[in-house]
RODO-2510 file (C-alpha; in nm, 4 decimals, decimal comma):
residues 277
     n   res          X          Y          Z
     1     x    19,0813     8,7906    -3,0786
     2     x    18,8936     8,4452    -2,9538
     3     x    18,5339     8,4406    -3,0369
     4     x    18,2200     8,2494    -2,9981
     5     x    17,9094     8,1929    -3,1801
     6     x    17,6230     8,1255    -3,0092
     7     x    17,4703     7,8600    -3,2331
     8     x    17,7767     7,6475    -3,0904
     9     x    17,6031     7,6457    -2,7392
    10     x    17,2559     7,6698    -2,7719
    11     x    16,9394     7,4884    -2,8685
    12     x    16,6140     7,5744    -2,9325
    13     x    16,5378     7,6229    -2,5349
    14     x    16,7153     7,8893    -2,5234
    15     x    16,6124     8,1414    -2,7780
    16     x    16,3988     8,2819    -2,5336
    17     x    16,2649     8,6728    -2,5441
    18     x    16,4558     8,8320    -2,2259
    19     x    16,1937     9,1424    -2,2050
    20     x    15,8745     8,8744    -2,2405
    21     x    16,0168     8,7031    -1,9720
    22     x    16,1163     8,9877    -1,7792
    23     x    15,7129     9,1289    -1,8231
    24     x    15,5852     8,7500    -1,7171
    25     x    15,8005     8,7854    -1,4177
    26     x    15,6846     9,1483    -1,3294
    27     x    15,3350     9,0564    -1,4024
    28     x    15,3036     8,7272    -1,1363
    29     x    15,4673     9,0262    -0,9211
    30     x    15,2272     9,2649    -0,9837
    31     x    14,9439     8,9856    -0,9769
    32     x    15,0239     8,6989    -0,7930
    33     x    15,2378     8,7766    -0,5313
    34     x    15,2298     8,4248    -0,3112
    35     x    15,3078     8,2663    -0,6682
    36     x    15,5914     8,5202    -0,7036
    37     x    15,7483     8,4759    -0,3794
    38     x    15,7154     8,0868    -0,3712
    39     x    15,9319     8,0992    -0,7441
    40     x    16,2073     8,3396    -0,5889
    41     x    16,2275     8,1294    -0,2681
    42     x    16,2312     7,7683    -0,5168
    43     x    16,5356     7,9972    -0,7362
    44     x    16,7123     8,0701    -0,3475
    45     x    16,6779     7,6575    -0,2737
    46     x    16,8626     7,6028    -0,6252
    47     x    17,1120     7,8030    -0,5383
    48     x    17,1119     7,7173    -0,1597
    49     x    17,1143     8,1310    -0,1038
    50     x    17,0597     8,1838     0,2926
    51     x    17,0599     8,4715     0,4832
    52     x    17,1397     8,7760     0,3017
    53     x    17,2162     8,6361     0,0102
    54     x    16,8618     8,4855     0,0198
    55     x    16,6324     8,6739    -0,2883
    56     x    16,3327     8,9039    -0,1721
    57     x    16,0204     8,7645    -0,3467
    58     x    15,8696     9,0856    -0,2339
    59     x    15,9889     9,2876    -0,4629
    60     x    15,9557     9,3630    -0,8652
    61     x    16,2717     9,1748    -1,0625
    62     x    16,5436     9,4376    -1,1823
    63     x    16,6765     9,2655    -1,5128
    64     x    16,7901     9,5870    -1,7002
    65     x    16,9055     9,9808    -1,5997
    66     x    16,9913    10,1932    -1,8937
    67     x    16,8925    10,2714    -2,2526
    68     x    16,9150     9,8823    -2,4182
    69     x    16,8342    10,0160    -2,7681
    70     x    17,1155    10,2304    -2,7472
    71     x    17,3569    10,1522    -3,0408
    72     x    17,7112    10,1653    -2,8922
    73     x    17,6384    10,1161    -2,5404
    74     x    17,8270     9,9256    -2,3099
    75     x    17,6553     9,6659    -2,1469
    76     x    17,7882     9,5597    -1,8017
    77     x    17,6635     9,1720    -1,7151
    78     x    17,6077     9,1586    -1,3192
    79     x    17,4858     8,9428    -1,0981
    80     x    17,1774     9,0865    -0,9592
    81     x    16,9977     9,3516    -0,8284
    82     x    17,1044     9,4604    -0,4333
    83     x    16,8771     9,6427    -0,1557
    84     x    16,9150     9,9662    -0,0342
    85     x    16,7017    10,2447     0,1317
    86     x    16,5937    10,4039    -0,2049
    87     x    16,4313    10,0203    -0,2752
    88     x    16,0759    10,1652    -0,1696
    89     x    15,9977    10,4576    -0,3806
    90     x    16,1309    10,2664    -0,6767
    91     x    15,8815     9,9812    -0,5973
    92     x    15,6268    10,2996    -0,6248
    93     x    15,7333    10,3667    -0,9715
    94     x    15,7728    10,0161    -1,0746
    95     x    15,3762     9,9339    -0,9446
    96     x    15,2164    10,1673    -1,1911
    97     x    15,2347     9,9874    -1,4820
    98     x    15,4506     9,7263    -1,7437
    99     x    15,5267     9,9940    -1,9538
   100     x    15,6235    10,2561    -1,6766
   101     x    15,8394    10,0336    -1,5631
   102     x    16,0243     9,9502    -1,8638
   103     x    16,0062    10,3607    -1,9326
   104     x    16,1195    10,4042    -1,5539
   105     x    16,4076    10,1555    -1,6193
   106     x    16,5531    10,3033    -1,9001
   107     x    16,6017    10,6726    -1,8057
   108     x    16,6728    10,4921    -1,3824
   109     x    17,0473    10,6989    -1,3843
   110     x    16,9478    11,0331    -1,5561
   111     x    16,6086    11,0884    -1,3868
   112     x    16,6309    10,8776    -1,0512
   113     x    17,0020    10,7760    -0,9852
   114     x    17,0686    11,1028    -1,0079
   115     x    16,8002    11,2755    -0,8462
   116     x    16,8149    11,0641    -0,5187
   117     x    17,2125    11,0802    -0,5239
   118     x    17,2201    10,7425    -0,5195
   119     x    17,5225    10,5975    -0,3030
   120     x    17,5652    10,2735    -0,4848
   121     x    17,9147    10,1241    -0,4789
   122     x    17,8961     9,8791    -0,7917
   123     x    17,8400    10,2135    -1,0001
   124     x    18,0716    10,4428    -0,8456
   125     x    18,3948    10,1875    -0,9477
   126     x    18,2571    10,1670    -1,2914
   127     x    18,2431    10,5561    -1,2834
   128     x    18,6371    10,5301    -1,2416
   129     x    18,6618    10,2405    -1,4585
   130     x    18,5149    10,4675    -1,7520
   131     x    18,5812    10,7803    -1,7022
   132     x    18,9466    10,6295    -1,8041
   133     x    18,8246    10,4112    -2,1093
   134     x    18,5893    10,6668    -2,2716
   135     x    18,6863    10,9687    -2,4799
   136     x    18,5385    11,2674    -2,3251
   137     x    18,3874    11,1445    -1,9995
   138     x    18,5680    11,4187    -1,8394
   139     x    18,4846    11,7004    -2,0627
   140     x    18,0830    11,6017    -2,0903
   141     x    17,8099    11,8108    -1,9448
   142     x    17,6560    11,6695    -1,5864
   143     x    17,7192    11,3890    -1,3214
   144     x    17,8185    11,0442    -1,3607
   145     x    17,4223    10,9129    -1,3722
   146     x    17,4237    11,1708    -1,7065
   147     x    17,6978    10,9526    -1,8491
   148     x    17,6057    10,6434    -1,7437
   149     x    17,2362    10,7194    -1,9172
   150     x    17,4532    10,8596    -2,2404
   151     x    17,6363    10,5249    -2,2498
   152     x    17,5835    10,2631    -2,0030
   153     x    17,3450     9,9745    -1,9420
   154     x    17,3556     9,7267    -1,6786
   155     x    17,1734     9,3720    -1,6741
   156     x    17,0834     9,1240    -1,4365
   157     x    17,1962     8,7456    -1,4579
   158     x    16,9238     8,7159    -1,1908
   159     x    16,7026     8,9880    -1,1758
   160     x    16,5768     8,9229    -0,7885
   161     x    16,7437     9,1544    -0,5241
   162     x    16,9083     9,0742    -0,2274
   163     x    17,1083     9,2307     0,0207
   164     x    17,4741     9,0281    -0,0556
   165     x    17,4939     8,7306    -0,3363
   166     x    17,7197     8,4152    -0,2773
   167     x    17,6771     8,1867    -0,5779
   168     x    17,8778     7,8898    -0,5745
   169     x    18,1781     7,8415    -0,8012
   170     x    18,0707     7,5488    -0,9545
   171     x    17,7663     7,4975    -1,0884
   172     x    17,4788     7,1493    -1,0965
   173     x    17,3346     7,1028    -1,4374
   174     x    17,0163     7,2456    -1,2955
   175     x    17,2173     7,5210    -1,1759
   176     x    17,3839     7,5371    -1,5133
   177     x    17,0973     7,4980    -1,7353
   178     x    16,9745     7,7942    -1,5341
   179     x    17,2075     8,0837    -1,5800
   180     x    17,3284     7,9510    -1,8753
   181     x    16,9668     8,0267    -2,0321
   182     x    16,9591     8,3543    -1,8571
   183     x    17,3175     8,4427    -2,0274
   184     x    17,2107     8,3511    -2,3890
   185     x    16,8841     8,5160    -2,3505
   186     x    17,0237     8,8670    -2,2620
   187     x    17,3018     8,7925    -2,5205
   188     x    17,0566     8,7564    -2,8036
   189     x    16,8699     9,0557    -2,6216
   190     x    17,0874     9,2910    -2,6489
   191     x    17,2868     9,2186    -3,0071
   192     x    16,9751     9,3478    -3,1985
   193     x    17,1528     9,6667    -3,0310
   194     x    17,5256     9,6753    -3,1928
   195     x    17,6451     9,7367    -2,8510
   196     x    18,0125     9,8113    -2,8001
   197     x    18,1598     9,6324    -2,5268
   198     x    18,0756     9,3243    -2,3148
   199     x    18,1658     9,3609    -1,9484
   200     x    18,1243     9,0564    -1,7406
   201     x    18,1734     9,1695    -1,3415
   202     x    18,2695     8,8881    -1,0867
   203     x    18,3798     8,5183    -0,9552
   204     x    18,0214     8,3942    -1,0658
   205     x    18,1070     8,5061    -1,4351
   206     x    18,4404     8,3575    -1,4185
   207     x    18,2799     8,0011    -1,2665
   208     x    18,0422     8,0291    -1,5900
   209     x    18,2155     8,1377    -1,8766
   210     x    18,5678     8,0063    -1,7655
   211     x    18,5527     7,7766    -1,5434
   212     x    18,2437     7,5750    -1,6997
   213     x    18,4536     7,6436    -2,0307
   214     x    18,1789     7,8540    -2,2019
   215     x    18,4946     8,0403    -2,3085
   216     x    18,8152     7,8375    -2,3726
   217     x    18,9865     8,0710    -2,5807
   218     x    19,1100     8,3767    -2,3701
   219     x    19,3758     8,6354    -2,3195
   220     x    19,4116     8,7048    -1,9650
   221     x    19,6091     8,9623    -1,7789
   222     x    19,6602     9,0066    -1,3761
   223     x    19,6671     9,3053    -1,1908
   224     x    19,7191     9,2563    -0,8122
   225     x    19,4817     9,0167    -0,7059
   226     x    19,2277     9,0069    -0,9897
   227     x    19,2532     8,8773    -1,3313
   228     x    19,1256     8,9991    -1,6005
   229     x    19,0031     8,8207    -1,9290
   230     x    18,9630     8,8904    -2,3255
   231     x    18,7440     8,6875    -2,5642
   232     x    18,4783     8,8002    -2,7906
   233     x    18,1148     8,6767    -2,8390
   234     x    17,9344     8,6936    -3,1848
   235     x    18,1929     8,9761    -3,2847
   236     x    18,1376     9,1548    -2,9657
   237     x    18,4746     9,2471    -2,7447
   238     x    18,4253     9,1209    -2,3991
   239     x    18,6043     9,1716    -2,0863
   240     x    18,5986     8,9745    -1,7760
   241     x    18,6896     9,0555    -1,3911
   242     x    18,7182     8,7034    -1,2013
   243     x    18,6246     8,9422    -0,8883
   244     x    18,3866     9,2158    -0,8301
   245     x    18,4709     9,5190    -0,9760
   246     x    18,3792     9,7562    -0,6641
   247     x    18,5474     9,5427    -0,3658
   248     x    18,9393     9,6407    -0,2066
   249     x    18,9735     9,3541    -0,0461
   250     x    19,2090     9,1987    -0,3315
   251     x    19,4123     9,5133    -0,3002
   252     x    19,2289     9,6846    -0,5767
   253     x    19,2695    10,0426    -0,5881
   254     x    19,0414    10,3374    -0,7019
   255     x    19,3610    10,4931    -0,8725
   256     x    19,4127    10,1027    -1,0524
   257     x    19,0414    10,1502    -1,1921
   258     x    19,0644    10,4919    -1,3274
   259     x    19,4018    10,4846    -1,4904
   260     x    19,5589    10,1012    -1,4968
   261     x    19,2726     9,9146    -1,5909
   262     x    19,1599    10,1085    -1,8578
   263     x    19,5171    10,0972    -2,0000
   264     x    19,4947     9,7356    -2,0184
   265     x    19,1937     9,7022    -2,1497
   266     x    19,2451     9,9999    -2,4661
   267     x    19,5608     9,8262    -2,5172
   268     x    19,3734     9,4613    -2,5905
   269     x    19,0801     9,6496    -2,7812
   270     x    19,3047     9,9757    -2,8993
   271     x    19,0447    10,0416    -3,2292
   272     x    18,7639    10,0763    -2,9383
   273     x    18,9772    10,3077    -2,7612
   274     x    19,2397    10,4693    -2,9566
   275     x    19,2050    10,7897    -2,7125
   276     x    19,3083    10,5861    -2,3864
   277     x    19,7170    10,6691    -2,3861
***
């Protein structure tokens, strides 16, 4: 399998501490809100996000959900965090402190996911997606939030909500230099971890990794109107959905997710997931 090292791509301005500058982020938040809000709305103008798409500088960043320090969890890469109608009381929990909220972010499915029976789209696709790809999803004890918490974690390319996200497909060299040090910093991040599997979700991904040729070694495989991609990073197996996971509108189907997908991908990583058949 292709793989890339990330002392090929990066200099010194990018070995950056992702949870540092998460807390410097949450901190001008929690302590200088106009300063806050004027460098989310300066990050929208980069990115020339209107509308909904536009990030809230009103509320805390989201740049992880899950237990990082988890060895063999899978780490999903998305985009960043939406908006939704539980937003408020997790602001609440988020206020108290730096270290509630990184204690609040790590057990988010088991203890507030769950509890709030949270509606979110994203995750209920990548329910499908792994109850299909992971021996004994089916047969473990609780609700998807119990599994996700057992062995999921989700991070943030940008870590500002909003209510949609339309980032362009090709990117400026400010734009560039941008994500591109947001990418290596969570990379780095979360190696010190051993996770298990990479999982890049959507057409931003595929304009960074792909199209900018971050990745130019690949295995790629189509399924109706999405393709999907295979490369490793620093010894890590990664996949890669040019769209986003949760939409139909590419003709996607739940029943693809939950048996077709995982097929495909067990059958490019089959020492990962001997079980899938």
């Amino acid at each position: 399998m292709f793989n890339i090292k990330l002392q090929n791509y990066i200099e010194n301005p990018f070995r950056t501490d992702f949870l540092k500058e998460l807390e410097a982020d949450y901190k001008l938040c929690r302590n200088y809100p106009e300063r806050y809000r004027k460098k989310v709305g300066e990050l929208s103008g980069l990115f020339n996000l209107k509308g909904r798409a536009k990030l809230m500088g009103n509320l805390y960043p989201i740049g992880f959900t899950g237990e990082y320090d988890k060895t063999t969890h899978i780490i999903i890469f998305g985009i960043n965090p939406g908006y939704g109608k539980h937003n408020a009381e997790e602001e609440k929990e988020k206020a108290k402190s730096w270290r509630n909220y990184v204690r609040f972010r790590k057990s988010a499915y088991k203890s507030f996911f769950k509890r709030v029976d949270h509606g979110s789209r994203y995750y209920r696709a990548f329910s499908l997606l792994f109850s299909g790809l992971l021996d004994g999803y089916n047969n473990e004890k609780g609700t998807q939030w119990d599994i996700f918490q057992q062995h999921i974690t989700n991070l943030n390319l940008l870590p500002y909500h909003s209510r949609a996200i339309n980032l362009p497909s090709k990117f400026s060299i400010r734009q560039w230099y941008y994500l591109t040090h947001n990418l290596w910093s969570m990379i780095n991040f979360v190696l010190n971890y051993k996770p298990k599997l990479f999982v890049f979700d959507g057409k931003p991904w595929y304009g960074l990794l792909i199209k900018h040729r971050l990745i130019h070694r690949y295995k790629k495989r189509r399924i109706k109107g999405m393709n999907i991609y295979f490369f490793t990073i620093e010894g890590i197996p990664c996949v890669l959905f040019d769209k986003f996971f949760s939409l139909h509108y590419y003709g996607l189907k739940d029943k693809d997710r939950r048996i077709k997908i995982p097929k495909i991908i067990a059958k490019n990583y089959p020492t990962l997931f001997s079980s899938v058949k």
